[in-house]
N, CA, C and O atoms as a MOPAC input file, in Angstrom:
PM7 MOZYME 1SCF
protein

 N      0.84900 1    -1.17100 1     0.00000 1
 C      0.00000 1     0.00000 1     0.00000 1
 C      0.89300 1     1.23100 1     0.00000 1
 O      1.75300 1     1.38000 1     0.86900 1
 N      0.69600 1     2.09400 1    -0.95000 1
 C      1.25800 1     3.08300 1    -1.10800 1
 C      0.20800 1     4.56100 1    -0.58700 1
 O     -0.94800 1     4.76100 1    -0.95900 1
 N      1.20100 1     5.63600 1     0.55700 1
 C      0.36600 1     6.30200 1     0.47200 1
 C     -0.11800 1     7.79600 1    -0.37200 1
 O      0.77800 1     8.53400 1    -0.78400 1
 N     -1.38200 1     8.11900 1    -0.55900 1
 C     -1.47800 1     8.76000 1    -1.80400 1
 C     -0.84600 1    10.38100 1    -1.59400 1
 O     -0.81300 1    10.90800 1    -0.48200 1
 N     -0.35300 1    11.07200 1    -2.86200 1
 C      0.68600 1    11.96400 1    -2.57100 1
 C      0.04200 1    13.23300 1    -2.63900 1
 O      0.64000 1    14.30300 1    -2.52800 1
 N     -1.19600 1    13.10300 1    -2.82400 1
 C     -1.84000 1    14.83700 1    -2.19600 1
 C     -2.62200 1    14.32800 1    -0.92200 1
 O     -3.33500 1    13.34000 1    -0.74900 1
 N     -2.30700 1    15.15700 1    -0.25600 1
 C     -2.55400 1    15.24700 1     1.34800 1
 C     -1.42600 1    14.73000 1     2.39900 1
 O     -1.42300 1    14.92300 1     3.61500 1
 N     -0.65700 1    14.16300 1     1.77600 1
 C      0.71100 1    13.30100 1     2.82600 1
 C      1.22100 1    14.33400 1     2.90000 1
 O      1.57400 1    15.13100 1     2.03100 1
 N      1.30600 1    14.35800 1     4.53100 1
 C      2.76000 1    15.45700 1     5.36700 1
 C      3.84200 1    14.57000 1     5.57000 1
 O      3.87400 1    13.36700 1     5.82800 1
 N      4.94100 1    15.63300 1     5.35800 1
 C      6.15400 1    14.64800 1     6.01600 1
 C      6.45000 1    15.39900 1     7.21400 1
 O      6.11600 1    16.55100 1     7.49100 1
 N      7.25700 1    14.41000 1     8.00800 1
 C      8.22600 1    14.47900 1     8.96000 1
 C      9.38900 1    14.08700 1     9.18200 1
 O      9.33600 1    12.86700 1     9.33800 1
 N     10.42100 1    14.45700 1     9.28300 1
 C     11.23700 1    14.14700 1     9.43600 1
 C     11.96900 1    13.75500 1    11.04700 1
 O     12.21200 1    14.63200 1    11.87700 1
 N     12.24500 1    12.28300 1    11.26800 1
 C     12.66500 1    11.61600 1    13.29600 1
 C     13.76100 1    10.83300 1    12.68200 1
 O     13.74100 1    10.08200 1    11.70600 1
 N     14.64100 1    11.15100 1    13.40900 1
 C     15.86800 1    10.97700 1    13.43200 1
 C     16.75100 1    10.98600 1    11.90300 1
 O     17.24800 1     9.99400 1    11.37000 1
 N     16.77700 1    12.23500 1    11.44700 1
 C     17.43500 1    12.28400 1     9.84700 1
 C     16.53400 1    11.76400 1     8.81600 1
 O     16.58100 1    12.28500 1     7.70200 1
 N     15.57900 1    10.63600 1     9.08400 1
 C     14.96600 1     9.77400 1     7.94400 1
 C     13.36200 1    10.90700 1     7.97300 1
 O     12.75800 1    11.28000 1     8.97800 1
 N     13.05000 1    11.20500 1     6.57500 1
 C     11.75800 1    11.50100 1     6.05600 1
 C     10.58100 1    10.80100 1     5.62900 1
 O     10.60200 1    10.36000 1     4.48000 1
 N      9.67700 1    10.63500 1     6.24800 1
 C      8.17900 1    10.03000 1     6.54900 1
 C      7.26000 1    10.78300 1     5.99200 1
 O      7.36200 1    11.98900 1     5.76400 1
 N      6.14500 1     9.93700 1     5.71400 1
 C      5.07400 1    10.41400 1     4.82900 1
 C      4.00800 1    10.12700 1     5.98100 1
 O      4.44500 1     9.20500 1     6.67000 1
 N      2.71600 1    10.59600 1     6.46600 1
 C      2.25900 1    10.46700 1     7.08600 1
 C      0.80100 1    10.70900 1     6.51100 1
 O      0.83400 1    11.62900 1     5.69300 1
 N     -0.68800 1    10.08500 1     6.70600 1
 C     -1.97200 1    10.47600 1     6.03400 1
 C     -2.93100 1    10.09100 1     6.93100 1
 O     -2.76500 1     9.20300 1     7.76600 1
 N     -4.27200 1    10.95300 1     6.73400 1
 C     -5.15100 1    10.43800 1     7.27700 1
 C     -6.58000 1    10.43900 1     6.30800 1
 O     -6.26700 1    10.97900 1     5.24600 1
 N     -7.40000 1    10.21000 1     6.29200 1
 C     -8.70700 1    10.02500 1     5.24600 1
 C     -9.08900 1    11.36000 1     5.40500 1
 O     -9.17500 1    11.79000 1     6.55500 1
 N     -9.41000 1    12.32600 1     4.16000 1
 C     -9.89900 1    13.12400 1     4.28900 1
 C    -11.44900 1    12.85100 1     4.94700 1
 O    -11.74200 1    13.45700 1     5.97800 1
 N    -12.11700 1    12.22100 1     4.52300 1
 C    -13.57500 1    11.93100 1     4.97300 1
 C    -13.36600 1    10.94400 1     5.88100 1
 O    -12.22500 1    10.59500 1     6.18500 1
 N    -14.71100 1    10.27200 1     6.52500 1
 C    -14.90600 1     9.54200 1     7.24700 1
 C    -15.39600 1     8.40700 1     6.56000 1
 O    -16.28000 1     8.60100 1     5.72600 1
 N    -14.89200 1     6.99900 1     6.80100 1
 C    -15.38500 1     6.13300 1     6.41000 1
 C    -16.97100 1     5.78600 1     7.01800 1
 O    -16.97300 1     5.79100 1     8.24900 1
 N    -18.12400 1     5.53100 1     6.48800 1
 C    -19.43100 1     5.21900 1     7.20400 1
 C    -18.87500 1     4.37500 1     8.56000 1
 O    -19.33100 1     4.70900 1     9.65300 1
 N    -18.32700 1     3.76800 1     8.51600 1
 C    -18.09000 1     3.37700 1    10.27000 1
 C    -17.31200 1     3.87300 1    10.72100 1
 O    -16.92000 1     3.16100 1    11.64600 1
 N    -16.52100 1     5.12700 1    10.63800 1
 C    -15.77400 1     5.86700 1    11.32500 1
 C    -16.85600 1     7.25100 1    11.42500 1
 O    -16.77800 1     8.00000 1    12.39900 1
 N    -17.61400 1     7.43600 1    10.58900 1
 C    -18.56300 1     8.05900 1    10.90900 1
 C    -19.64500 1     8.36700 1    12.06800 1
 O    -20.22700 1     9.42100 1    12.32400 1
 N    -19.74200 1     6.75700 1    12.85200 1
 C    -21.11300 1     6.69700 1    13.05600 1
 C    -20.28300 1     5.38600 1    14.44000 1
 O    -20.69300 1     4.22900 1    14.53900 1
 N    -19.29200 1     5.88200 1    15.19700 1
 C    -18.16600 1     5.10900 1    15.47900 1
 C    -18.11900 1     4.04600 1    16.08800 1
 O    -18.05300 1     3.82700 1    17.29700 1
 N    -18.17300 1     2.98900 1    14.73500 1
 C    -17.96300 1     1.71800 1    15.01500 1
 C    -16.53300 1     0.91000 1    15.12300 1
 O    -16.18800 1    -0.16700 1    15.60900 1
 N    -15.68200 1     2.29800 1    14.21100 1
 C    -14.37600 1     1.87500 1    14.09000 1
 C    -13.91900 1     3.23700 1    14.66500 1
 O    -14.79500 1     4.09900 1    14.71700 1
 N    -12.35600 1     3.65000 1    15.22100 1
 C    -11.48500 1     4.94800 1    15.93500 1
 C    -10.80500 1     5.13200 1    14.51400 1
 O    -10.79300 1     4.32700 1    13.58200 1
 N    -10.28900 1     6.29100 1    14.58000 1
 C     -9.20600 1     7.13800 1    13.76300 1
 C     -8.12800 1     6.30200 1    13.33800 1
 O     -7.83300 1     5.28500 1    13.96400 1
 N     -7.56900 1     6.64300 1    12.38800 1
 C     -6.36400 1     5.84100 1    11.87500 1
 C     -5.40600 1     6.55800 1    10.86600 1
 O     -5.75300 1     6.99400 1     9.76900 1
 N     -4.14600 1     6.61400 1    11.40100 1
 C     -3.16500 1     7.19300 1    10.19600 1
 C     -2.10800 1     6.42200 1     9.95200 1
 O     -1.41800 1     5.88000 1    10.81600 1
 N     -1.93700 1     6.34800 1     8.61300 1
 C     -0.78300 1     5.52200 1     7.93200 1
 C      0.50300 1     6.33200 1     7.73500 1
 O      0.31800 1     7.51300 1     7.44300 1
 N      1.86700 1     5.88500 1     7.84900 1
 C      2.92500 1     6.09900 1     7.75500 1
 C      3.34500 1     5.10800 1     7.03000 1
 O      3.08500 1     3.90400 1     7.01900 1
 N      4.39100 1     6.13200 1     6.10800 1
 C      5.69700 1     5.62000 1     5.67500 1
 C      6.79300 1     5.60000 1     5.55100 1
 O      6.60100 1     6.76900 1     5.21500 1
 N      7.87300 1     5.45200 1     5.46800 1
 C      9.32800 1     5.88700 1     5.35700 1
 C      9.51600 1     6.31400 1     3.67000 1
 O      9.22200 1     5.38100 1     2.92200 1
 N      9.94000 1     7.51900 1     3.01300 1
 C      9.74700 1     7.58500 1     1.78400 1
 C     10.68000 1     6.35400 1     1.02600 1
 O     11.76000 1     5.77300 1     1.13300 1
 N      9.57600 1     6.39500 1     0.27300 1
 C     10.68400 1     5.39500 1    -0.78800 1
 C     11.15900 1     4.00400 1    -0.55200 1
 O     11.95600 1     3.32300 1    -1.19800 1
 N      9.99400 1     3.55700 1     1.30300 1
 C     10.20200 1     2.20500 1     1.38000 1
 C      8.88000 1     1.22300 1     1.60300 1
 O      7.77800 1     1.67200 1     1.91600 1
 N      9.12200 1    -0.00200 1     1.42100 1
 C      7.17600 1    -0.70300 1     1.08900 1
 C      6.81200 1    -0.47000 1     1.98800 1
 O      5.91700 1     0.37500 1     1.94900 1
 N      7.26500 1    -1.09800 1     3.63300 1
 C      6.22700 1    -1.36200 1     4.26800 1
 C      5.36600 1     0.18500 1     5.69000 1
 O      5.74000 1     0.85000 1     6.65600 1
 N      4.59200 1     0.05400 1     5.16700 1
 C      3.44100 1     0.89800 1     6.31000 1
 C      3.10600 1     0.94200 1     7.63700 1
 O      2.71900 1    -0.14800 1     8.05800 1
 N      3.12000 1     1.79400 1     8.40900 1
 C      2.88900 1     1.21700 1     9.52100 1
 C      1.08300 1     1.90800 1     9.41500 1
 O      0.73100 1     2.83400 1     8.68500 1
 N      0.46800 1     1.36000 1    10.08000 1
 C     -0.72100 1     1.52100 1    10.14700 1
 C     -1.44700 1     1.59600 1    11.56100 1
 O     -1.89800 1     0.54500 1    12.01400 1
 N     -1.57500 1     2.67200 1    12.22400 1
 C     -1.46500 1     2.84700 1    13.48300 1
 C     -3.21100 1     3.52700 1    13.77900 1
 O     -3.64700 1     4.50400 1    13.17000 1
 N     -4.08000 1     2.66200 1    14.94500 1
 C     -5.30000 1     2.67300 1    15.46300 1
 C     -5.28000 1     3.63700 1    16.43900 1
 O     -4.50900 1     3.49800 1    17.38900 1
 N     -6.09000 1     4.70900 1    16.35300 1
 C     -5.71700 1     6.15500 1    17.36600 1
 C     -6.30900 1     5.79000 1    18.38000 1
 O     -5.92200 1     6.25300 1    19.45200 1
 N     -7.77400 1     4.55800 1    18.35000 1
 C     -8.21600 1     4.86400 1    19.59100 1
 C     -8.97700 1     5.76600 1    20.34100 1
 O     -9.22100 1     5.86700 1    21.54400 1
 N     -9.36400 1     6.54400 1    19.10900 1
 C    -10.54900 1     7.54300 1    19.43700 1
 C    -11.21200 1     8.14100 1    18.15700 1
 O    -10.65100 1     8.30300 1    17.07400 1
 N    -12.24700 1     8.38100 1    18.40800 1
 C    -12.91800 1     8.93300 1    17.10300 1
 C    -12.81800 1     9.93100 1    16.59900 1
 O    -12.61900 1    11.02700 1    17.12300 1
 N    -12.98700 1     9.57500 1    15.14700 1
 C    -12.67300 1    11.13900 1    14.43300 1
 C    -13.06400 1    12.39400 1    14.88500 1
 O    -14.28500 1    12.45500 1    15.02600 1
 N    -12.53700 1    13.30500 1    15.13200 1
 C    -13.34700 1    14.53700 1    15.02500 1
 C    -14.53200 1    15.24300 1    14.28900 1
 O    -15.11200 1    16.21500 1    14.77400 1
 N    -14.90500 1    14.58900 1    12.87800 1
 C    -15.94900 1    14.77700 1    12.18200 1
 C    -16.66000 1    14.17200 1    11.89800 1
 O    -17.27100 1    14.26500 1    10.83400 1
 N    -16.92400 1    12.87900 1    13.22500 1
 C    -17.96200 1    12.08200 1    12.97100 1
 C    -18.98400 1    12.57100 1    13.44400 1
 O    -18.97800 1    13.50500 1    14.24700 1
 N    -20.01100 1    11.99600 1    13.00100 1
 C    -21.48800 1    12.65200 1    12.38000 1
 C    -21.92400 1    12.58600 1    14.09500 1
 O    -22.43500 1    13.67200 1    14.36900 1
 N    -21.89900 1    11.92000 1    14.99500 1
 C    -22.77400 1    11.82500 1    16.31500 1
 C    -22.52400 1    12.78500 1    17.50200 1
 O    -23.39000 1    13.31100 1    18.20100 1
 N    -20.88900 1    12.94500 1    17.62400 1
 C    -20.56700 1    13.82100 1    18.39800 1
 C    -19.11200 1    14.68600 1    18.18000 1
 O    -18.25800 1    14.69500 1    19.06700 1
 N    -18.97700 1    15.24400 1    17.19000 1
 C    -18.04000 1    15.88000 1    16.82200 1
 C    -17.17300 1    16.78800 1    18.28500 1
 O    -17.65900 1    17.49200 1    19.16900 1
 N    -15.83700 1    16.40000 1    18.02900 1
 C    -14.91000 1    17.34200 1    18.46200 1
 C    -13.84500 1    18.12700 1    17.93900 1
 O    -13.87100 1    18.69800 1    16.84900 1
 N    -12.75000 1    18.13700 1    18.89500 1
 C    -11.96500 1    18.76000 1    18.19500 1
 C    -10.42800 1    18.39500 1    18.67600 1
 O     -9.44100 1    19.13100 1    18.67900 1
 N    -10.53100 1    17.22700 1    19.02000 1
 C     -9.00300 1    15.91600 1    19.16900 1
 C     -8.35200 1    16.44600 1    17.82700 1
 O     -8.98300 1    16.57900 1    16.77900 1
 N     -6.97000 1    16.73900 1    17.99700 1
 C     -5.87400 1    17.01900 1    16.73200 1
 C     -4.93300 1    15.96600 1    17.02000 1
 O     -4.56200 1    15.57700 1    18.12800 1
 N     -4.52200 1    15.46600 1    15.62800 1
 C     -3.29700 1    14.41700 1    15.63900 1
 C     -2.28400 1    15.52500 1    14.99400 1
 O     -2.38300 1    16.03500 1    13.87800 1
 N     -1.17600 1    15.79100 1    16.09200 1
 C      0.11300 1    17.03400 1    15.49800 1
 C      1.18100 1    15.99400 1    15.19900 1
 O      1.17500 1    14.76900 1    15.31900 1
 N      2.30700 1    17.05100 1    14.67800 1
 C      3.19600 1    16.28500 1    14.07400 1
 C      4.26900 1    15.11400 1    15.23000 1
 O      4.89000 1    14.05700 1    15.12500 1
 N      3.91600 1    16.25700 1    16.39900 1
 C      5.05800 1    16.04400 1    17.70700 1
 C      4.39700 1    14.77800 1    17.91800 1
 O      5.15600 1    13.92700 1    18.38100 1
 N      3.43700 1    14.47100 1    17.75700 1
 C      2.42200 1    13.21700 1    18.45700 1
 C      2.94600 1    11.74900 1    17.45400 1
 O      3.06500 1    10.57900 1    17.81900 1
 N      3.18700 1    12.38700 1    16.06700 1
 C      3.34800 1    11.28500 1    14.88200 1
 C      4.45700 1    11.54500 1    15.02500 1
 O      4.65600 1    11.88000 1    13.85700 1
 N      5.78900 1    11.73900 1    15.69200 1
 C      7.22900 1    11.39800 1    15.81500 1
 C      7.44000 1    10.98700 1    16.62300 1
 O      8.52800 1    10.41700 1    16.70300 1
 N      6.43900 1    11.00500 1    17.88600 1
 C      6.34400 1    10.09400 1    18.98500 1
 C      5.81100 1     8.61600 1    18.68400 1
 O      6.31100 1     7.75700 1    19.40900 1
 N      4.78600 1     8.12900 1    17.64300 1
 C      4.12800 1     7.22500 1    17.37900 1
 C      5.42800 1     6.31300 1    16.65700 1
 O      5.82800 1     5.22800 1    17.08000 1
 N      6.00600 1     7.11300 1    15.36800 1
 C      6.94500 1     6.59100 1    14.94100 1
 C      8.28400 1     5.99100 1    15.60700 1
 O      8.80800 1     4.94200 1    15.23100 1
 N      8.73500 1     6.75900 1    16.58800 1
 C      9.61000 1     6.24200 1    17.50500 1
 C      9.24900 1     5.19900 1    18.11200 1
 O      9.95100 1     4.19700 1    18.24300 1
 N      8.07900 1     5.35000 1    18.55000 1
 C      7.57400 1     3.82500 1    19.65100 1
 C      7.47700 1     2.77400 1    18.83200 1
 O      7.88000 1     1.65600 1    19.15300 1
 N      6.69400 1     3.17200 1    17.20300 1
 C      6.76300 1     1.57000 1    17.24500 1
 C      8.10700 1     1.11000 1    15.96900 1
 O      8.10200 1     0.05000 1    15.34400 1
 N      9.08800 1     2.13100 1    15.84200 1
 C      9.97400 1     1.58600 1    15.66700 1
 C     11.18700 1     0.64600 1    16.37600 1
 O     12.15200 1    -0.02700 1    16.01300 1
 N     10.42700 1     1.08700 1    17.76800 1
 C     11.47000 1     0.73100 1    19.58800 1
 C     10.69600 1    -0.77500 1    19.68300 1
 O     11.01300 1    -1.50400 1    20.62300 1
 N      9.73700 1    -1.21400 1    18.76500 1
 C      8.68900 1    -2.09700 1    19.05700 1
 C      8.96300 1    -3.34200 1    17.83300 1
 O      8.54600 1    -4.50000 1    17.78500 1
 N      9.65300 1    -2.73300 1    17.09600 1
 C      9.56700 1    -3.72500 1    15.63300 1
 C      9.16800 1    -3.30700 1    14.51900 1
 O      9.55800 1    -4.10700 1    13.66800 1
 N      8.52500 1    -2.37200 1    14.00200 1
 C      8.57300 1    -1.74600 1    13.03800 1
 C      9.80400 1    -1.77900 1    12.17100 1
 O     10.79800 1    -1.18500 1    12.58900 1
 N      9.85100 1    -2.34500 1    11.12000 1
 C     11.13000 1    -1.97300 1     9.84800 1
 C     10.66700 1    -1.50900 1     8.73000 1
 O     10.23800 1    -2.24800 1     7.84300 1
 N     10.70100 1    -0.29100 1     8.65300 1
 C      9.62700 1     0.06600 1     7.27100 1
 C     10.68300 1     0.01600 1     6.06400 1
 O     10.54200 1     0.74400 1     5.08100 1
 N     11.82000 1    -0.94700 1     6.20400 1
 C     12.41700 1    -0.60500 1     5.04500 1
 C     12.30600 1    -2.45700 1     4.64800 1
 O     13.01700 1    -2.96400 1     3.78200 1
 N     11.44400 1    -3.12600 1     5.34400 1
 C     11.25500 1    -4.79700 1     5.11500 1
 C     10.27800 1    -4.64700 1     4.31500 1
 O      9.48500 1    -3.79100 1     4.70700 1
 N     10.05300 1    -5.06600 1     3.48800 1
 C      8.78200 1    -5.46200 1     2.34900 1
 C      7.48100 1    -6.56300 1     3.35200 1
 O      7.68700 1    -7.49000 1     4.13600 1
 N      6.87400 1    -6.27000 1     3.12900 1
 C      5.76900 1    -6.98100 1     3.94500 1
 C      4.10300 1    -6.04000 1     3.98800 1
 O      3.77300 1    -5.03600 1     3.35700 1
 N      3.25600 1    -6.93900 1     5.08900 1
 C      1.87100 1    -6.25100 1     5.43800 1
 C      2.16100 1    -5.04900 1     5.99200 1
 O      3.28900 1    -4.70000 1     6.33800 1
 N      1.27800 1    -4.47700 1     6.07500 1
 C      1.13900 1    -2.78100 1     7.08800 1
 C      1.32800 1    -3.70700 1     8.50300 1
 O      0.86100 1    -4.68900 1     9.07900 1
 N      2.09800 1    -2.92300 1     8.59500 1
 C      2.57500 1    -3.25800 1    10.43700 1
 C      1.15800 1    -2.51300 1    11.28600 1
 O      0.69100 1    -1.41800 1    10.97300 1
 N      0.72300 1    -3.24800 1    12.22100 1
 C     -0.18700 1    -2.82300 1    12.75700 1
 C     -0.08800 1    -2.39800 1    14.08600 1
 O      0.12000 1    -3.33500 1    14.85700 1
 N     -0.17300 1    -1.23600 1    14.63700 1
 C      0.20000 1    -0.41600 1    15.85900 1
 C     -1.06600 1     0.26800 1    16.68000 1
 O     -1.93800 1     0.80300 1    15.99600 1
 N     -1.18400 1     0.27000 1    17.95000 1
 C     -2.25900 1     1.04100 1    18.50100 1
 C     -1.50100 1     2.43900 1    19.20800 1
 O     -0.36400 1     2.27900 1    19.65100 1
 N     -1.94100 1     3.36800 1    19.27600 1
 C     -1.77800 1     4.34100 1    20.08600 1
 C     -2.49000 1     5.48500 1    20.44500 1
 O     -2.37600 1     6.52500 1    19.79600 1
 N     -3.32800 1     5.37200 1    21.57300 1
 C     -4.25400 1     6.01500 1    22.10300 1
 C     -3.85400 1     7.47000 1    22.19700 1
 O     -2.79100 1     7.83100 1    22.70100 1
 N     -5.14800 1     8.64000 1    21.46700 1
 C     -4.94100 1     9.76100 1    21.68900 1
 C     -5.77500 1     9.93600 1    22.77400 1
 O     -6.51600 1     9.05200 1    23.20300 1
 N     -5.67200 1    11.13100 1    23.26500 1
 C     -6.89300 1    11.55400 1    24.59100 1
 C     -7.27500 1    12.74600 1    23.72600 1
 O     -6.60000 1    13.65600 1    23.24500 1
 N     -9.06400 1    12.34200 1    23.66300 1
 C     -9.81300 1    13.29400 1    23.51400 1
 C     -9.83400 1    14.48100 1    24.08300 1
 O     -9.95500 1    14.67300 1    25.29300 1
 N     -9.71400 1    15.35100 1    23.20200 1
 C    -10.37100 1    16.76200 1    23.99800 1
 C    -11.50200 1    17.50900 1    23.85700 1
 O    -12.35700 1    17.73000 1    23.00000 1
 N    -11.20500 1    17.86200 1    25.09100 1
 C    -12.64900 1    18.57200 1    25.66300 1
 C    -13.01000 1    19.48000 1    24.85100 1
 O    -12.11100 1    19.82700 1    24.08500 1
 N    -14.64200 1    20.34300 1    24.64600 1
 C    -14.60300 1    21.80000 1    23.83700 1
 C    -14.69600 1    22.68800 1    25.52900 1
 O    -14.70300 1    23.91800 1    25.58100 1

């Protein structure tokens, strides 16, 4: 899975540059929240993905909208952990699958 190249931010943790995305829309069950938030990472220019479960619902789902932000400081923290965890995004393989709980915020 490659991720798509309008809307990917990079970051750059420890010298190496990352692609990072999230769905512009809501999937109908991220909508209506049957499923939490989710953003994909990559290392540029290598296969495998990490694919990381936020653990909380979108902000623009249809039932109770907030205003939870995923920042960059948060996705260089995500990347570090689950590279400290096993992550090799330069191994060819499935989307590595990672959880990491954001805390909702309040309005």
């Amino acid at each position: 899975m490659a991720l798509p190249k309008k809307g990917t931010r990079k970051i750059e943790v420890d010298g190496v540059v990352y692609g990072w995305y999230i769905r512009r829309k809501p999937t109908y069950c991220e909508g209506v929240f049957e499923t939490s938030m989710h953003v994909a990472i990559e290392r540029q220019g290598r296969p495998c993905t990490l694919y990381v479960n936020l653990r909380v619902s979108r902000p623009d789902n249809w039932l109770a909208p907030h205003q939870t932000a995923l920042k960059p400081a948060m996705v260089r923290a995500i990347i570090q952990e689950a590279l400290s965890n096993g992550w090799e995004p330069s191994k060819p393989g499935p989307p590595f699958q990672w959880e990491h709980a954001l805390i909702k915020d309040q309005p």
